[in-house]
KOLVOVO-755912 format. One record per residue: residue number from 1; residue in three letters; z, y, x of N, C-alpha, C, O in turn. Coordinates in steps of 0.05 Angstrom, whole numbers. Layout:
[NUM 'ALA' [Z Y X] [Z Y X] [Z Y X] [Z Y X]];
...
REM end
This chain:
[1 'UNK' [-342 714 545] [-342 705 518] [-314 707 507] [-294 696 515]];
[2 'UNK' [-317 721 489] [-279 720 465] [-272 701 452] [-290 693 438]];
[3 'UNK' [-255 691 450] [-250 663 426] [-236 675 405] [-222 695 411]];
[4 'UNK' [-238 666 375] [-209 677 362] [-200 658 341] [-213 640 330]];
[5 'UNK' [-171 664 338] [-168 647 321] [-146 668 299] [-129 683 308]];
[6 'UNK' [-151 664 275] [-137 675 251] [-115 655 239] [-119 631 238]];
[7 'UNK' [-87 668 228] [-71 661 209] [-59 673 189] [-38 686 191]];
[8 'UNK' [-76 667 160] [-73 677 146] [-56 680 118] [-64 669 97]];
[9 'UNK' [-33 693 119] [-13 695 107] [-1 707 84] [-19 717 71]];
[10 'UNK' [22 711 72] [28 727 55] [43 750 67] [64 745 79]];
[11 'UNK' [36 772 65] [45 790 75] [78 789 89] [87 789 112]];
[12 'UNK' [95 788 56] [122 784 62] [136 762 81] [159 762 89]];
[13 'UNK' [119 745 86] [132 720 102] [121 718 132] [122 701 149]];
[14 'UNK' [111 749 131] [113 757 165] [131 749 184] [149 752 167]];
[15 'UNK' [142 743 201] [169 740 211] [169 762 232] [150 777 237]];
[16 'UNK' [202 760 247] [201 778 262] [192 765 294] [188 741 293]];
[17 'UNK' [190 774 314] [188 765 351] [203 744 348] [195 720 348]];
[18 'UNK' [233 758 344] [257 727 343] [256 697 333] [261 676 346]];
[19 'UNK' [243 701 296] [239 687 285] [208 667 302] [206 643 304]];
[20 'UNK' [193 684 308] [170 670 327] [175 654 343] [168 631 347]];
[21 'UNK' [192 670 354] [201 657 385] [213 627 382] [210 606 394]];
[22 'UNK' [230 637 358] [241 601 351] [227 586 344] [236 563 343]];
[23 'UNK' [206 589 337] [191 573 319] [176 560 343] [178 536 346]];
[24 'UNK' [159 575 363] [155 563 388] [171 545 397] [162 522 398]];
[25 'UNK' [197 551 405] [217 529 421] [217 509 408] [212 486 417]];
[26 'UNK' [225 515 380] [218 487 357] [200 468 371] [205 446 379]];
[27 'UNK' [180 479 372] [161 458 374] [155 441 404] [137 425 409]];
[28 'UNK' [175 452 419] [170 444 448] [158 448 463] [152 433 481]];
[29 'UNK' [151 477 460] [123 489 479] [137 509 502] [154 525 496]];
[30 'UNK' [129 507 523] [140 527 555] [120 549 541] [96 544 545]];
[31 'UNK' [127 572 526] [115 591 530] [142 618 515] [160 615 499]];
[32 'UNK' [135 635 527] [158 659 514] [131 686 511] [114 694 528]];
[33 'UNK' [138 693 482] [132 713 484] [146 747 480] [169 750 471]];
[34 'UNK' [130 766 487] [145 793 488] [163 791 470] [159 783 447]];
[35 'UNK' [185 797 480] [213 804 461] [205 828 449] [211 830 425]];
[36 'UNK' [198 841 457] [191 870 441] [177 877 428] [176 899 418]];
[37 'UNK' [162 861 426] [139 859 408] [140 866 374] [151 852 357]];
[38 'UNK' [133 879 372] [143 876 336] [113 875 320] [97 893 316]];
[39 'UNK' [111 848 313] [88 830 295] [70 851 277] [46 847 280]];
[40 'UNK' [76 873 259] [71 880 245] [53 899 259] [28 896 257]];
[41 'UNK' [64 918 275] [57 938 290] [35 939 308] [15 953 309]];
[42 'UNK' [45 920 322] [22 917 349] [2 911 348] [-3 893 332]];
[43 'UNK' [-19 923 367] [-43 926 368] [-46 919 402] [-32 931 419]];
[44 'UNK' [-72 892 411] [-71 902 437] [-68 877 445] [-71 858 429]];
[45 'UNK' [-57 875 483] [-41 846 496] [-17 841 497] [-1 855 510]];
[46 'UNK' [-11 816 480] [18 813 489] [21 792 510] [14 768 510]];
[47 'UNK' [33 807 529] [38 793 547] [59 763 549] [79 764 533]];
[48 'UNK' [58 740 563] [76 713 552] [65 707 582] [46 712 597]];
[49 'UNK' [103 687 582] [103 674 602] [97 644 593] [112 634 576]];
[50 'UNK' [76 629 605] [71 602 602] [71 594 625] [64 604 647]];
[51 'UNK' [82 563 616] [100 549 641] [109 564 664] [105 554 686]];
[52 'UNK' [120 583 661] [124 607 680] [98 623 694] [103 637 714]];
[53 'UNK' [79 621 686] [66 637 694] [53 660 680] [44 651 659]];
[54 'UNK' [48 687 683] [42 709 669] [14 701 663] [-3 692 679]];
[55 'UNK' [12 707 629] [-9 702 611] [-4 718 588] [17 732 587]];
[56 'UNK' [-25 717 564] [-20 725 542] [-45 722 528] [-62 706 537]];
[57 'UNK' [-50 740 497] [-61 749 486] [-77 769 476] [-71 790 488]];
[58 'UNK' [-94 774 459] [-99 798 444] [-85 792 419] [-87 769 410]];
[59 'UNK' [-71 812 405] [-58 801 385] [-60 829 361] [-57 851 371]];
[60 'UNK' [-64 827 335] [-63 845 313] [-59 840 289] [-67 818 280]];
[61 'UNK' [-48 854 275] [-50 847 247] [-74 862 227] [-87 882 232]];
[62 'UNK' [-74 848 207] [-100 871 184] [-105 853 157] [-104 828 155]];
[63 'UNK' [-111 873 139] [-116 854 120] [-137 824 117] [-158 823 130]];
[64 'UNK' [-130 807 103] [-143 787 99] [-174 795 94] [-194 792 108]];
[65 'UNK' [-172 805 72] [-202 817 57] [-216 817 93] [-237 805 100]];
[66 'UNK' [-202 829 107] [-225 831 129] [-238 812 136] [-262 812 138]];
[67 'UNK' [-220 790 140] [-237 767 156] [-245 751 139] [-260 732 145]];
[68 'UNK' [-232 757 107] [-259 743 82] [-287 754 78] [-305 742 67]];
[69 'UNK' [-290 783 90] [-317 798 85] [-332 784 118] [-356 782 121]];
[70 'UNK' [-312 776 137] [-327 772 163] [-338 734 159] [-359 727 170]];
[71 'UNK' [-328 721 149] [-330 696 143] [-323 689 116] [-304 674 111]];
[72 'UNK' [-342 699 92] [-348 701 71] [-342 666 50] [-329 660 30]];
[73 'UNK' [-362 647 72] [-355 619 56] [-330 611 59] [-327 595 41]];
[74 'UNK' [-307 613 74] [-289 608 75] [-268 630 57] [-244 625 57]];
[75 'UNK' [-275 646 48] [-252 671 27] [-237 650 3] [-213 651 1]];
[76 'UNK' [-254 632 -13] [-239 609 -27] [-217 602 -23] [-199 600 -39]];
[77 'UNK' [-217 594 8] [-193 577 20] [-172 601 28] [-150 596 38]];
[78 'UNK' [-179 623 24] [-159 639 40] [-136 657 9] [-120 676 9]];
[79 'UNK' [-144 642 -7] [-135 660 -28] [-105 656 -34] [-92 635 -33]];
[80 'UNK' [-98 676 -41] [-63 678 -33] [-41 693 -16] [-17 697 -15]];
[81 'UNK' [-69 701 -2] [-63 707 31] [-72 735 27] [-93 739 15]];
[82 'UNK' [-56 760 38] [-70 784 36] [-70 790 68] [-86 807 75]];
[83 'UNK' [-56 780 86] [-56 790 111] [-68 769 129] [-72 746 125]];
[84 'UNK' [-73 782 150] [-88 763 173] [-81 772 201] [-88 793 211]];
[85 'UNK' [-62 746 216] [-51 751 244] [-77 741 259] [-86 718 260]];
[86 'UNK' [-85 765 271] [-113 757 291] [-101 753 329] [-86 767 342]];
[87 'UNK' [-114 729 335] [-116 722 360] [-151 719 374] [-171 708 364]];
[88 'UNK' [-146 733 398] [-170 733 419] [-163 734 435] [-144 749 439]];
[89 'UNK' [-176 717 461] [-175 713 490] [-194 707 502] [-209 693 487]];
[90 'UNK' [-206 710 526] [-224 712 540] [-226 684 552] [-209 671 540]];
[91 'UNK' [-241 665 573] [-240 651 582] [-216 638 594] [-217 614 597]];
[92 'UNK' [-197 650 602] [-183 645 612] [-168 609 600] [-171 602 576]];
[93 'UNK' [-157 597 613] [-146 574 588] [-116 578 591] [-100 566 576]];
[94 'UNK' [-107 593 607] [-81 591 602] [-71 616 583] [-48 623 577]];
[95 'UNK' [-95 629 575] [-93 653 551] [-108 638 527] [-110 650 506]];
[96 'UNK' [-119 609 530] [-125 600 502] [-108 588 504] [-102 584 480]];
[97 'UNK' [-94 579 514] [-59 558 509] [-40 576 498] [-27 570 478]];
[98 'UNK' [-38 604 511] [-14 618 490] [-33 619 459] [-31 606 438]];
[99 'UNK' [-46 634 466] [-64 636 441] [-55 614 415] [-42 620 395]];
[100 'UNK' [-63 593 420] [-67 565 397] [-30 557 398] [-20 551 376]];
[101 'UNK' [-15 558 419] [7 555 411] [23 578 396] [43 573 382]];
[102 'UNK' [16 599 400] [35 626 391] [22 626 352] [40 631 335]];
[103 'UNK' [-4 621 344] [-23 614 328] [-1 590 316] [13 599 297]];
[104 'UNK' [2 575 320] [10 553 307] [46 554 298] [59 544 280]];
[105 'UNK' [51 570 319] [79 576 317] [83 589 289] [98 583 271]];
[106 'UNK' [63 611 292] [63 631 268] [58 622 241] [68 632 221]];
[107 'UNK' [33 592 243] [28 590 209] [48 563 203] [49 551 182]];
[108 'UNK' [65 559 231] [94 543 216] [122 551 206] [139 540 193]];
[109 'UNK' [119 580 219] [143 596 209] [138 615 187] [157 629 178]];
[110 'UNK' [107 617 176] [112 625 158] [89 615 128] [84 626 106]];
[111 'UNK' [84 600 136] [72 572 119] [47 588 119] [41 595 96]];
[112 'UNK' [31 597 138] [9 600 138] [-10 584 146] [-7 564 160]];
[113 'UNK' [-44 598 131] [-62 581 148] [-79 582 168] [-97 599 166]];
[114 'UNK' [-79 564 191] [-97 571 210] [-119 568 206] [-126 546 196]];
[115 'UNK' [-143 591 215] [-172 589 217] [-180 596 249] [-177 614 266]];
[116 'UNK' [-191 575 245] [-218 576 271] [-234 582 266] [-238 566 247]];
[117 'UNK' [-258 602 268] [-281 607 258] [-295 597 264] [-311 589 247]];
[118 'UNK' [-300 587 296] [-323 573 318] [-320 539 304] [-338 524 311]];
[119 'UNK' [-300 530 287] [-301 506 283] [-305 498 251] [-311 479 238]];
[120 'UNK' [-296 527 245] [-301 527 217] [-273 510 203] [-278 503 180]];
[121 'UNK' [-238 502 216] [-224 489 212] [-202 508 193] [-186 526 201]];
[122 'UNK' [-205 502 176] [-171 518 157] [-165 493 154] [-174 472 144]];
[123 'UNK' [-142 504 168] [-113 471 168] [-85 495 168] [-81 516 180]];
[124 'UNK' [-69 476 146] [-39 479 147] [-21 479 167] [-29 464 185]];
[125 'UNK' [-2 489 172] [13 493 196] [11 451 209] [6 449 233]];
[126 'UNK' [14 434 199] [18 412 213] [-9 398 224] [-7 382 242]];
[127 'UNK' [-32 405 213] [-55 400 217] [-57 422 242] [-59 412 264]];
[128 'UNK' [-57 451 240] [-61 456 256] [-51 449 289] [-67 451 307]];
[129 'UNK' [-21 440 292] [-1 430 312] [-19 414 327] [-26 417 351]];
[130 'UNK' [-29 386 300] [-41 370 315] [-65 377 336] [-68 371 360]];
[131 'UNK' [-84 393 313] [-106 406 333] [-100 415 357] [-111 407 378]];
[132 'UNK' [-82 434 356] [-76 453 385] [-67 429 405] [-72 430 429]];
[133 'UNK' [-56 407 394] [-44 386 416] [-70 378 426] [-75 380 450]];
[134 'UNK' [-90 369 408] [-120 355 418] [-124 378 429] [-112 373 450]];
[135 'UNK' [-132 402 433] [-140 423 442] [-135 421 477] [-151 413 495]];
[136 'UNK' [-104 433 480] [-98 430 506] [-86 402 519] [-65 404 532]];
[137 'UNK' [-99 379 517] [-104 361 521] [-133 364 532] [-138 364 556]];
[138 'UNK' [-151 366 513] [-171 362 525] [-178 387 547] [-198 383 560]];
[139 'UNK' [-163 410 552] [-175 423 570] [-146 419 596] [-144 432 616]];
[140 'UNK' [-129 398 588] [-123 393 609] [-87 404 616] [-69 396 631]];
[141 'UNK' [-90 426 597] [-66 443 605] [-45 434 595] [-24 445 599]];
REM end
């Protein structure tokens, strides 16, 4: 089964790896991801070390319109936003922990918003923090 989670942005307030990366440590989370990575570009797994151990993502970028035509009652809330940073991960939980933390990193560094589809949740970068904390809490990690 795939999980995913969207953050949906304004194009220009993309950041770069660097700018990510800080935004992670900001928040107090053991996870690093690819230095080389460049946000805009990539398509695919990025690989991340959490709590030292090798993990990661599926990670892409694409326009918004997409995931307003894929989840139609929610396009309202997404308006503003022309781009959409997509996350998916497989069962794994220490690839839904980078996931929801790298996700949250992103819609605080660049005042985006997170969507869950499976929950149906668009929350602001601080709403979302909280969730991801209830999140891996409850699965333990």
């Amino acid at each position: 089964m795939s999980m995913e989670l969207h953050v949906l942005v304004e194009d220009s307030r993309l950041p770069d790896i660097g700018q990510w990366q800080n935004a992670v440590d900001a928040l107090g989370f053991n996870l690093k991801l690819d230095p080389t990575l460049v946000v805009r570009e990539h398509t695919g797994f990025v690989p991340c070390a959490f709590k030292g151990q090798s993990s990661g993502f599926e990670f892409d970028v694409s326009p918004a319109s997409t995931v307003a035509q894929a989840y139609a009652e929610f396009k309202d809330q997404f308006s503003g936003r022309d781009t959409s940073a997509n996350f998916r991960w497989g069962g794994d939980l220490n690839e839904m922990a980078c996931s929801l933390i790298a996700s949250v990193a992103l819609a605080q560094v660049c005042g985006g918003l997170w969507f869950d589809p499976e929950s149906g949740s668009c929350l602001n970068h601080s709403e979302a923090l909280a969730q991801a904390r209830l999140d891996l809490a409850a699965a333990r990690i």
